[in-house]
C-alpha positions as CSV (number, residue, x, y, z in Angstrom):
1,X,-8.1,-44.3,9.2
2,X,-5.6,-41.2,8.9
3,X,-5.2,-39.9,5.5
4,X,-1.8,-39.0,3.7
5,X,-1.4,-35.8,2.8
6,X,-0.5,-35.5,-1.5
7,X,2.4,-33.3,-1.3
8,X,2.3,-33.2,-5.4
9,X,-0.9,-31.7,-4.8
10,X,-0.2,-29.6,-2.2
11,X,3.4,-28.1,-4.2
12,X,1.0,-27.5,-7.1
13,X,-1.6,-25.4,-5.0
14,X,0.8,-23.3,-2.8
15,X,2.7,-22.9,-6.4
16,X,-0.4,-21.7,-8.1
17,X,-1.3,-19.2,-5.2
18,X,2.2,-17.5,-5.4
19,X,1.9,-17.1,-8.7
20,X,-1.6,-15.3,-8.6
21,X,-0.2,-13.0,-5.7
22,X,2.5,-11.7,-7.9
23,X,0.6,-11.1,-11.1
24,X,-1.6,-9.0,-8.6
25,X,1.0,-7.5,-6.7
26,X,2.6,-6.4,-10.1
27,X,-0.1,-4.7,-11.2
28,X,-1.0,-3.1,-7.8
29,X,2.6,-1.5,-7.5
30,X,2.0,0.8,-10.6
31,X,3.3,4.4,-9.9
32,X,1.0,7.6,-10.8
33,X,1.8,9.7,-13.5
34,X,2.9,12.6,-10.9
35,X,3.1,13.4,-7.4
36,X,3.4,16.2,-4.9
37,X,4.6,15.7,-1.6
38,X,3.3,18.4,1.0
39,X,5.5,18.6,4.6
40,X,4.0,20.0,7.4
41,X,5.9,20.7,10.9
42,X,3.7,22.0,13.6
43,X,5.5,24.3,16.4
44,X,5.6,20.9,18.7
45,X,7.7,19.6,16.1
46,X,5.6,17.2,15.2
47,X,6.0,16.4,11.7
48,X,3.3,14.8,8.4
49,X,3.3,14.3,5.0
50,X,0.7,14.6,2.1
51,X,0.9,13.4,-1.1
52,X,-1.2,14.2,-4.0
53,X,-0.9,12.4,-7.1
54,X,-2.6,12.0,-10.5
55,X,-3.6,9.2,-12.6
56,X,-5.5,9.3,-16.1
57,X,-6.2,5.4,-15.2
58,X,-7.7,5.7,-12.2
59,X,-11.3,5.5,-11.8
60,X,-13.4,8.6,-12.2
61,X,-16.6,6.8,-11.1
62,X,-18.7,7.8,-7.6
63,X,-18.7,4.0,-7.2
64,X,-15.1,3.9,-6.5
65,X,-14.9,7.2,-4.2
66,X,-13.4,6.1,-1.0
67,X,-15.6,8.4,1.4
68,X,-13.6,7.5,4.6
69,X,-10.3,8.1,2.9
């Protein structure tokens, strides 16, 4: 009563998936057209980073505003 797993199957589908992921990943790596990096040291010596960049690609709609962000 124990089934046996279909590797061929299996190879096809974890293929597949890792192929997806990298078309995304490829896309999602794109750099912005500029950037400016802000560093900020406070007298503690503790240090941050802002960057502000600029895309024309990016989306200009409210339905893509990250609030929280």
């Amino acid at each position: 009563m124990y089934r046996t797993l279909n590797f061929d199957k299996m190879k096809k589908a974890i293929t597949g998936i890792t192929l997806i992921f990298t078309i995304i990943l490829c896309y999602a790596q794109q750099d912005t057209q500029w950037i400016i990096s802000f560093y900020f040291e406070t007298a503690d010596g503790q240090k941050d980073t802002v960057y502000i960049g600029y895309d024309p690609e990016a989306h200009e709609s409210p339905d893509y505003i990250d609030e929280q962000f």
